[in-house]
N, C-alpha and C positions, 0 to 999 in steps of 0.2 A: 144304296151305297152313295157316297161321298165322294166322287173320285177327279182326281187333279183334272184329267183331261177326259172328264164329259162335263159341256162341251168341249168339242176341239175345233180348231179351224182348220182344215183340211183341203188344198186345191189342186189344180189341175185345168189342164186345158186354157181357154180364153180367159178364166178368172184367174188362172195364174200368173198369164201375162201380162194383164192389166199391173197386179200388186206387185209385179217386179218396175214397172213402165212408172206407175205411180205413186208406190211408197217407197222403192229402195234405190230406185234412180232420181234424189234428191240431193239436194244440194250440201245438207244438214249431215246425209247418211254417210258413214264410211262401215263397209263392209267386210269383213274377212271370214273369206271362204275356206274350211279345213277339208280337204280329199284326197285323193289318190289319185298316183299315176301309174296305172298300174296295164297289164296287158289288155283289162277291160275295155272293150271302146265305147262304151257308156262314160269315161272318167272326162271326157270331152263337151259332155252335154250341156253340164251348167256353168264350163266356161265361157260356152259359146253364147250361153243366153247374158251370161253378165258382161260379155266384154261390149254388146251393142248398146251400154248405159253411156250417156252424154253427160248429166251431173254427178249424178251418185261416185264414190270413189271406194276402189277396192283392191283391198290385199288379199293374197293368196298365198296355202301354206298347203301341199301335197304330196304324199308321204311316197315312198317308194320302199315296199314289204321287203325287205330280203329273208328267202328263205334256203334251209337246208342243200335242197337241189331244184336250183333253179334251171331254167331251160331256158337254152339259147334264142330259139322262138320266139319265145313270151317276152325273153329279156329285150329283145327288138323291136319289140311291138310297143313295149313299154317307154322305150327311147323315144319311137315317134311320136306319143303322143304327151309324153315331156315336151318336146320339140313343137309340139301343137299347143298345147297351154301356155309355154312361154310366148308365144306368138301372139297369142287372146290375150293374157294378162300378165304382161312385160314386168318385172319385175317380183313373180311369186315364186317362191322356196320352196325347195325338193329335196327333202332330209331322207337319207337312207335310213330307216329303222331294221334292225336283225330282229324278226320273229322269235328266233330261236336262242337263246343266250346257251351256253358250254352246258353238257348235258342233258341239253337237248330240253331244258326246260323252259318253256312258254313265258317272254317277255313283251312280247310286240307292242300290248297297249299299256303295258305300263311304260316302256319305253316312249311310247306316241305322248301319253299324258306328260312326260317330264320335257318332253320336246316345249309343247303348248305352254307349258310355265315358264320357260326361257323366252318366250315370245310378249309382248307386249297386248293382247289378244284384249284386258278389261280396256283401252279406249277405243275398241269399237262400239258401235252403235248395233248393228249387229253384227250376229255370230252365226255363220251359213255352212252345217255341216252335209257333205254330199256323201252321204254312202255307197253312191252307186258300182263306184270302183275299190272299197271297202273291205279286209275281212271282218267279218260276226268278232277275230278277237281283239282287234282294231277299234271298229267305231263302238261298241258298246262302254266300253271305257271314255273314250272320248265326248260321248254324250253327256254322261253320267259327272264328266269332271267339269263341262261347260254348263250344264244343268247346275252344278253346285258355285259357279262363277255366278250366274245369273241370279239365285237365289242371294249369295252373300252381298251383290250389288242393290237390290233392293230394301236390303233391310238397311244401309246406308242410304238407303236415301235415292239410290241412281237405279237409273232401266238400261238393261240390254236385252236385247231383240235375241232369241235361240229359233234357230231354224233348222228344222232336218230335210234334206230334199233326197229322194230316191227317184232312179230311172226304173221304169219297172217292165220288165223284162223279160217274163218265166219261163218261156222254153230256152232262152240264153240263160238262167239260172240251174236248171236241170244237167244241162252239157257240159258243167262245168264239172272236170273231173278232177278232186285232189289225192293226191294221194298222202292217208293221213300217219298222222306218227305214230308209238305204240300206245303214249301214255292217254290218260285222262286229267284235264285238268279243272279247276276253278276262272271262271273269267274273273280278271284282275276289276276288283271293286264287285260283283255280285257272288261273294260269299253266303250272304244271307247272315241272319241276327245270330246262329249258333252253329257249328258242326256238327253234321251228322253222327258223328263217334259221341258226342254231349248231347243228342238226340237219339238217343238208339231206342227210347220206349214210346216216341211220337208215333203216330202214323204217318208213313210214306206215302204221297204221292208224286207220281212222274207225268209230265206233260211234254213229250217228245213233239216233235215235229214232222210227222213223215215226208220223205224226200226222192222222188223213184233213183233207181239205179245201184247196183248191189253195194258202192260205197255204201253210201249214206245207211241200209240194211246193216250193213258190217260196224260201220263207228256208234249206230245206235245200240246194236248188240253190247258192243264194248261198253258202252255208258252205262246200260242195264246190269251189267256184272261191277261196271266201279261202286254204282251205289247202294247195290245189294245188302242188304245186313241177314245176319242165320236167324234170329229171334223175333223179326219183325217184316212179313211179306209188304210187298209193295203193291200199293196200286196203280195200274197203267190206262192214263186216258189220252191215248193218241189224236195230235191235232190234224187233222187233213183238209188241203184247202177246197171249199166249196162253199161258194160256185169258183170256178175255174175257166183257165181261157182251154183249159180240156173239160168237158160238160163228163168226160167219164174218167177222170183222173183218180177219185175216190173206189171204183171198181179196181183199176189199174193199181192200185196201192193195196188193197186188201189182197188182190193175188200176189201179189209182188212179195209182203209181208206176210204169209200166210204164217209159216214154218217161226217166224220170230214174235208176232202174235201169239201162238200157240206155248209158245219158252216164256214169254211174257207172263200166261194166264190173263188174257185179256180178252173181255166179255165185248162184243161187238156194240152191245147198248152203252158203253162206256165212251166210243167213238165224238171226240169233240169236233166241228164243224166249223171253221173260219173262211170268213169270204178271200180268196186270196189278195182281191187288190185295194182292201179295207183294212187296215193294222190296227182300226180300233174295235172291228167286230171282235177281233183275236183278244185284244187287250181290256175289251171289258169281262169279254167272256172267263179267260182265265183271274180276274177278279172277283168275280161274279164266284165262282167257285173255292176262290179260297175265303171269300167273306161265311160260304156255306160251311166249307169244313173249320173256320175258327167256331162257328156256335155249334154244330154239332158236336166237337171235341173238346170246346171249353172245360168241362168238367170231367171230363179223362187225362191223360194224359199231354194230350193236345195234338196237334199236327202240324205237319215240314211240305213243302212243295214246291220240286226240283225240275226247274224248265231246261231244256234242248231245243233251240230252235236251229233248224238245220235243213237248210236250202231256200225257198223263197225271200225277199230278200223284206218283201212288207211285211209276212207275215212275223218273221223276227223281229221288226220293229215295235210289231204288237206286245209278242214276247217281252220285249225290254220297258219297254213302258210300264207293265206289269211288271216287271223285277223292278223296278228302280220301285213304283209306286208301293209293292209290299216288301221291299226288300228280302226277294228272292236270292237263291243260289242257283244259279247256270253251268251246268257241265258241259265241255265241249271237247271232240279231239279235234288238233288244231293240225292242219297238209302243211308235210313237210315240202311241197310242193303239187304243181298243178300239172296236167296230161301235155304234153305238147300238141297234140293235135285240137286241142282248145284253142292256139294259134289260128288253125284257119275257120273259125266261125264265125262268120258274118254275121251282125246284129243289124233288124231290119231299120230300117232309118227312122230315128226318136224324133220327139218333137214335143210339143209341151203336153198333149194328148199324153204321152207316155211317162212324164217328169211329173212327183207328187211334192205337194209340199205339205210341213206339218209343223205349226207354228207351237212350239214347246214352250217359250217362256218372252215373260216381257209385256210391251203397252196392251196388249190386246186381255190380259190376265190380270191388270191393275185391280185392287182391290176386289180381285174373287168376282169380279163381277161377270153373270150370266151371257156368256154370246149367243148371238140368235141367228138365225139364217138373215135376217135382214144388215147386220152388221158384215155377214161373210159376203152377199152381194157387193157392198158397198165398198170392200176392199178393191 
């Protein structure tokens, strides 16, 4: 396979530090940072690492989700830490986005994306998107629309830098309880090349993401009935993360799923395997399978394959890489809000150890050229 992002450049820890210290805190660079500010206390993380730059120059743009039913809680938590980012990076913007538009239909990241078009964002140098305080229907869209910024600046002639950064967090990803709405939707921009209704004699397959906790059970359920069809069974190869910072999380999920496995018809050998804090294991891997099912189906009918990523927050990163790179279709239900007792969880103290970075687009990618581990030290 052919694929945009192998190689990727991928950091963490002291080689992170450095390429912040050394490429983006120059004099040349002006940076703008897209995140959230959200109840999460991860959304603090990489303002704090940017605000200790002494050349480098940076704007900042951080969304603040409104949803359905929001909680008092959350909403407080969320003020402080507005109140904390204004502090690190004086002068960055906090646009209320409504998730929900009347009807209860799902606008959030197309609303985020028309945000980002009112903003001046192509004369930065680069483009530093933080997911960590993010929803899935949020930043996949916003990736996807600054990924296509990136690309159109280059065929003119010019580079921007695209940066994903994630705090990574998993048992604070687990805890987080939303509670979701009825519907099922389409993420805004991963449709995929046709509808499933003008697909009905492909072969289905589904790539969920298993996530513990009876939500996540329930909204995947739901997904599996939205894209059901009567003439055409589906295949299901659930992704579960391993290895994991739980060594037995994959046991724990198979009990956990036992009863919606079995509604599935899903054969245990079908079970996909991504490392949880590697987005690219995930994202070659679901590559890797759909390159297999376009030549096995070539000369049939053909086949569709329909990603869920839902809970982890790298592993969906994988996920979306792989949607964007085959242009996939993403079904998601989107929380019409979040548990209030998700207020008092304390996330253990992050640090760069904890912060990934993932360099999507830009100098490092200039004519296709190969990167090598020796190029990723020297960052």
């Amino acid at each position: 396979m052919n694929l945009r992002w192998d190689p990727c450049i991928v950091q963490s820890g002291n080689v992170l530090r450095h390429f912040l210290q050394e490429f983006l805190d120059h004099p040349k660079r002006l940076s703008f940072v897209i995140g959230g500010a959200g109840f999460d206390p991860r959304a603090i993380l990489v303002p704090e690492c940017l605000s200790s730059f002494k050349k480098g120059r940076v704007q900042g743009i951080f969304f603040r989700e409104e949803r359905l039913n929001p909680q008092r809680t959350l909403r407080e938590r969320a003020d402080g830490h507005q109140k904390r980012i204004q502090e690190l990076l004086p002068g960055s913007k906090f646009p209320e986005i409504q998730v929900f538009a009347e009807g209860k239909t799902v606008v959030g990241g197309r609303r985020a994306v028309e945000v980002l078009r009112s903003e001046n964002v192509a004369k930065a140098t680069d483009i530093l998107i933080d997911i960590s305080a993010l929803s899935t229907n949020v930043f996949f869209p916003v990736v996807r629309a600054c990924l296509l910024l990136c690309d159109n600046a280059q065929k003119s002639g010019e580079t921007i830098n695209l940066h994903l950064f994630a705090a990574e967090e998993p048992s604070f990803d687990h805890q987080i309880r939303g509670m979701p709405c009825d519907a099922v939707t389409w993420l805004h921009g991963y449709r995929g090349g046709e509808s499933l209704e003008a697909s009905h004699e492909k072969a289905l397959l589904w790539l969920p993401t298993l996530a513990p906790g009876n939500v996540a059970v329930s909204v995947l359920n739901r997904i599996h009935g939205f894209i059901s069809r009567p003439l055409t069974p589906i295949d299901v190869c659930p992704i579960i993360p391993f290895p994991s910072h739980d060594p037995r999380m994959p046991d724990k999920l198979v009990v956990e799923y036992r009863e919606a496995l079995a509604q599935w018809k899903t054969d245990t050998r079908n079970f996909l395997y991504a490392a949880e804090s590697d987005p690219l294991d995930c994202y070659r891997t679901i590559c890797s399978i759909c390159s297999e099912r376009e030549r096995i189906f070539k000369h049939l009918a053909g086949s569709i394959v329909v990603l869920s990523p839902v809970g982890n927050k790298l592993l969906a990163v994988g996920a979306m890489l792989a949607a964007i790179e085959r242009d996939l279709p993403v079904a998601m239900v989107e929380a019409v809000g979040y548990d209030a007792d998700v207020g008092s969880i304390e996330v253990a103290q992050c640090g760069y150890n904890h912060l990934n970075h993932i360099w999507l687009a830009g100098e490092a990618y200039l004519g296709r050229k190969r990167i090598n581990s020796t190029m990723n030290k020297a960052l």
